[in-house]
C-alpha positions in Angstrom: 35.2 -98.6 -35.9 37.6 -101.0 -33.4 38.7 -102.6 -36.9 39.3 -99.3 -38.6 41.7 -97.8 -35.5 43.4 -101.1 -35.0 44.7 -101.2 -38.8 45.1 -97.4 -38.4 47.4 -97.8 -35.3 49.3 -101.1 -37.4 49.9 -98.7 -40.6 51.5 -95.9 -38.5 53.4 -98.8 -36.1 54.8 -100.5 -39.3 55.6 -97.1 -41.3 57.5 -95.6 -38.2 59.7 -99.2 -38.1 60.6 -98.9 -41.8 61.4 -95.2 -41.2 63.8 -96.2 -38.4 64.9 -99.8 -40.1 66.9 -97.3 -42.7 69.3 -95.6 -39.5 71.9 -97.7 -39.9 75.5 -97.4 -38.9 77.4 -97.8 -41.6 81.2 -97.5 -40.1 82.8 -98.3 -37.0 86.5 -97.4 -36.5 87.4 -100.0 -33.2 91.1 -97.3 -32.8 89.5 -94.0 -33.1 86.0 -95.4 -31.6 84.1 -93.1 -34.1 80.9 -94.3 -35.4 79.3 -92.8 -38.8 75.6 -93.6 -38.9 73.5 -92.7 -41.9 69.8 -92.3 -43.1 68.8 -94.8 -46.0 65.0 -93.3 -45.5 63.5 -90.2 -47.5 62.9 -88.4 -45.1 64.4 -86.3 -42.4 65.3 -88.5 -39.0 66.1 -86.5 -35.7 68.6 -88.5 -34.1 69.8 -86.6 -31.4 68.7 -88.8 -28.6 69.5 -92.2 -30.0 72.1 -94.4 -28.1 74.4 -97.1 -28.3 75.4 -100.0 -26.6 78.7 -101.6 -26.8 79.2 -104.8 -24.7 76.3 -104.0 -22.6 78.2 -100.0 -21.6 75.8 -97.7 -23.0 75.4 -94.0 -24.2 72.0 -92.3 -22.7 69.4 -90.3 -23.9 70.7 -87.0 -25.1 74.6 -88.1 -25.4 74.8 -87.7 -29.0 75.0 -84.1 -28.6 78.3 -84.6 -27.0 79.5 -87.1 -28.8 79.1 -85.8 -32.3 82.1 -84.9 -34.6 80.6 -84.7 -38.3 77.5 -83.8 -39.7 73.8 -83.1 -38.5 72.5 -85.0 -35.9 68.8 -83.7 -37.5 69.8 -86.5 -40.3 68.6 -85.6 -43.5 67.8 -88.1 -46.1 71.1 -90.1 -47.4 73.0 -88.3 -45.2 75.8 -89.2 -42.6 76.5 -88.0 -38.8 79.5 -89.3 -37.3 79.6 -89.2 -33.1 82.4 -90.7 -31.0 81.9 -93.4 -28.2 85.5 -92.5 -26.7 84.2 -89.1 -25.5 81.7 -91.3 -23.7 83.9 -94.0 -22.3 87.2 -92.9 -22.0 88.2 -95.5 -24.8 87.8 -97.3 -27.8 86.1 -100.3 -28.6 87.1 -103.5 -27.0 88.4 -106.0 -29.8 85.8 -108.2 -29.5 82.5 -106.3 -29.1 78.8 -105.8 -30.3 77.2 -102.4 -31.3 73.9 -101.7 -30.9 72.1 -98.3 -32.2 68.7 -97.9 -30.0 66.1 -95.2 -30.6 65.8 -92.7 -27.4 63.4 -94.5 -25.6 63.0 -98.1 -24.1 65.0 -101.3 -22.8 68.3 -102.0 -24.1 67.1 -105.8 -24.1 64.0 -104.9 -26.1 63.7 -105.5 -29.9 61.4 -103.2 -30.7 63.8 -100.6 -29.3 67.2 -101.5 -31.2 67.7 -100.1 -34.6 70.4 -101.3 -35.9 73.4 -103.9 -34.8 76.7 -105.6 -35.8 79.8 -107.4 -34.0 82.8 -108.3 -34.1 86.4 -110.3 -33.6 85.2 -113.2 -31.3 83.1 -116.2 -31.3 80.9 -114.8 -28.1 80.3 -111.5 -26.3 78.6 -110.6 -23.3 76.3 -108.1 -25.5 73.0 -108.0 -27.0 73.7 -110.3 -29.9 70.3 -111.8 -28.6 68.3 -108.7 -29.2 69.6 -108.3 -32.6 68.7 -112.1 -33.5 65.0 -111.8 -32.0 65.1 -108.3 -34.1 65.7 -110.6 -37.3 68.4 -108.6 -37.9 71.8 -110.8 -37.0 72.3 -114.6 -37.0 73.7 -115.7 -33.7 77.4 -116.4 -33.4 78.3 -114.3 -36.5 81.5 -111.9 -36.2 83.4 -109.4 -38.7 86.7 -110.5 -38.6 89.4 -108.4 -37.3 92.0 -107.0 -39.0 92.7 -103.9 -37.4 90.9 -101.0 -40.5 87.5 -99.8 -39.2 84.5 -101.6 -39.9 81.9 -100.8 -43.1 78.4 -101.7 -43.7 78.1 -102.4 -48.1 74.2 -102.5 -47.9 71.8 -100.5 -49.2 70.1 -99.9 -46.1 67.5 -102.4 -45.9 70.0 -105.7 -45.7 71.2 -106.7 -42.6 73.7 -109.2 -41.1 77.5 -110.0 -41.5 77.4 -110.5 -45.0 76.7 -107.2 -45.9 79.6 -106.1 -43.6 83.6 -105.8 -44.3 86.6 -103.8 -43.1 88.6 -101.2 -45.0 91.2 -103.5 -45.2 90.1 -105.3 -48.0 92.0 -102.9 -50.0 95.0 -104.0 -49.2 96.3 -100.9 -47.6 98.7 -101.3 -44.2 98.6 -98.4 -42.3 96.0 -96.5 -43.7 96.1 -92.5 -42.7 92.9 -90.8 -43.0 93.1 -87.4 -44.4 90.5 -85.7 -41.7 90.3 -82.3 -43.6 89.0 -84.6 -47.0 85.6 -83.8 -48.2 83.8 -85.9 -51.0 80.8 -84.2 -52.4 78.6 -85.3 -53.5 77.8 -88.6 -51.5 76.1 -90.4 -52.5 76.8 -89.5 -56.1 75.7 -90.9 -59.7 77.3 -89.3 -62.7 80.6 -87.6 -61.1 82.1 -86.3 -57.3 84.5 -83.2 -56.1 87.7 -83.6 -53.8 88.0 -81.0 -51.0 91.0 -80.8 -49.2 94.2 -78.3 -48.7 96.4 -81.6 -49.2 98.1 -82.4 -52.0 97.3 -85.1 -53.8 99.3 -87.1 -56.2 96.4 -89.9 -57.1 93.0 -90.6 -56.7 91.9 -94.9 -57.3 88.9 -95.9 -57.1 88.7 -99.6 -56.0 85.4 -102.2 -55.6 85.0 -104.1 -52.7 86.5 -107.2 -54.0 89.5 -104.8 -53.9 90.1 -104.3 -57.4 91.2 -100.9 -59.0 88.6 -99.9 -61.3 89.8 -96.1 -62.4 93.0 -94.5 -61.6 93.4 -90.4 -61.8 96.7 -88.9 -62.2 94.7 -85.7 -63.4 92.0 -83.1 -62.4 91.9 -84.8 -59.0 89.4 -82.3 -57.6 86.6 -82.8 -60.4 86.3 -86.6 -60.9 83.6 -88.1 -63.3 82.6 -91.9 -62.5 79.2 -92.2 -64.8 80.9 -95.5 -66.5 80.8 -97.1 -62.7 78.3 -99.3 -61.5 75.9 -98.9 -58.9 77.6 -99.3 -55.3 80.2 -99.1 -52.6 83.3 -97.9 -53.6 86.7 -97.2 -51.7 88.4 -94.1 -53.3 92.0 -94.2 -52.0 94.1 -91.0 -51.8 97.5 -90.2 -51.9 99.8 -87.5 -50.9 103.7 -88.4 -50.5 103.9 -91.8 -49.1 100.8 -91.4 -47.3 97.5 -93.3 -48.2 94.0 -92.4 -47.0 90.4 -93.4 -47.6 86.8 -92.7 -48.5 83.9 -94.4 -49.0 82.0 -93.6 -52.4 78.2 -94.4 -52.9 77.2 -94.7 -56.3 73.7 -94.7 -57.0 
């Protein structure tokens, strides 16, 4: 019976840390200090009482009600919440900084508590890069470089480290105005997506993450059909006048 509850008790330990391995945050914007955090799992995650830690300054228990600017913090599955750590602090991220996501409950310095991680412009931080390495889920002294574009994860939700992150930036694009009123639906998509916005748009490219265009519309920019793309992350980069904005675009 000992032998029976002890495997019991594993089962449900290791199912509830795959259900939480697939929170991860999947954009962090280091000017606007938003944070977009999505579900990989297939099921439903409440996330309302996560928290995150940034250089050791940390959000508590309950915060992400406050914080939150997009989406459902109830997180259903593939979905996205985005919350925003300058409500909290009073600013945006440092330049060089870690991010941890932790569930609701436990030590900041425990690994069995953090979620998910990444950091980035330096060589060394005075963060919890050591939580994230005894995790298994960061290699110590790894960093995103800086270039100034926000921060995206390129995973599929169960990869981790710096490999699997880049910045927005790799499309070339100086400057870059995001188009807050933009909605791309559905996201993730597989045979086609819609554009909702009230601004006009002039063109709609679609680029890979090496950064190279691989479909240009000039047409029907609303109703946009990508079943000839690949499975993965793409950029889709908008433009109206001489402004340029962008979205990310799962294709699965």
């Amino acid at each position: 019976m000992k032998k029976i509850t002890f495997l019991l008790a594993l089962g449900l330990f290791f199912f509830a840390n795959q259900a939480t391995a697939q929170i991860r945050i999947i954009k962090a914007d280091t000017s606007s200090g938003e944070v977009t955090i999505k579900n990989f799992s297939g099921a439903t995650v409440d996330i309302t009482n996560y928290r995150l830690c940034a250089r050791q300054t940390y959000t508590t228990s309950g915060d992400f009600t406050g914080l939150l600017v997009s989406g459902n913090l109830n997180l259903a599955s593939n979905a996205e919440v985005t919350v925003d750590w300058n409500t909290l602090t009073g600013g945006p991220f440092q330049s060089v900084s870690d991010l941890g996501l932790y569930l609701a409950a436990g030590a900041f310095s425990s690994a069995a508590t953090m979620v998910d991680f990444t950091q980035w412009g330096g060589t060394s931080v005075p963060g919890r890069e050591s939580v994230a390495v005894t995790k298994g889920i960061w290699t110590a002294g790894q960093f995103i470089i800086v270039d100034g574009s926000p921060f995206v994860y390129t995973g599929d939700g169960l990869q981790n480290g710096n490999s699997f992150w880049t910045t927005e930036d790799v499309l070339g694009i100086k400057n870059n105005v995001l188009f807050k009123d933009i909605k791309v639906h559905p996201n993730p998509t597989s045979n086609q997506f819609t554009i909702t916005t009230s601004t006009i748009l002039s063109s709609v490219k679609i680029i890979n993450l090496t950064g190279q265009l691989v479909k240009e519309i000039n047409h029907d920019l609303h109703n946009i059909d990508i079943s000839d793309l690949s499975n993965g992350l793409y950029f889709i980069e908008l433009t109206s006048d001489n402004q340029k904005g962008v979205k990310r675009l799962v294709i699965q």
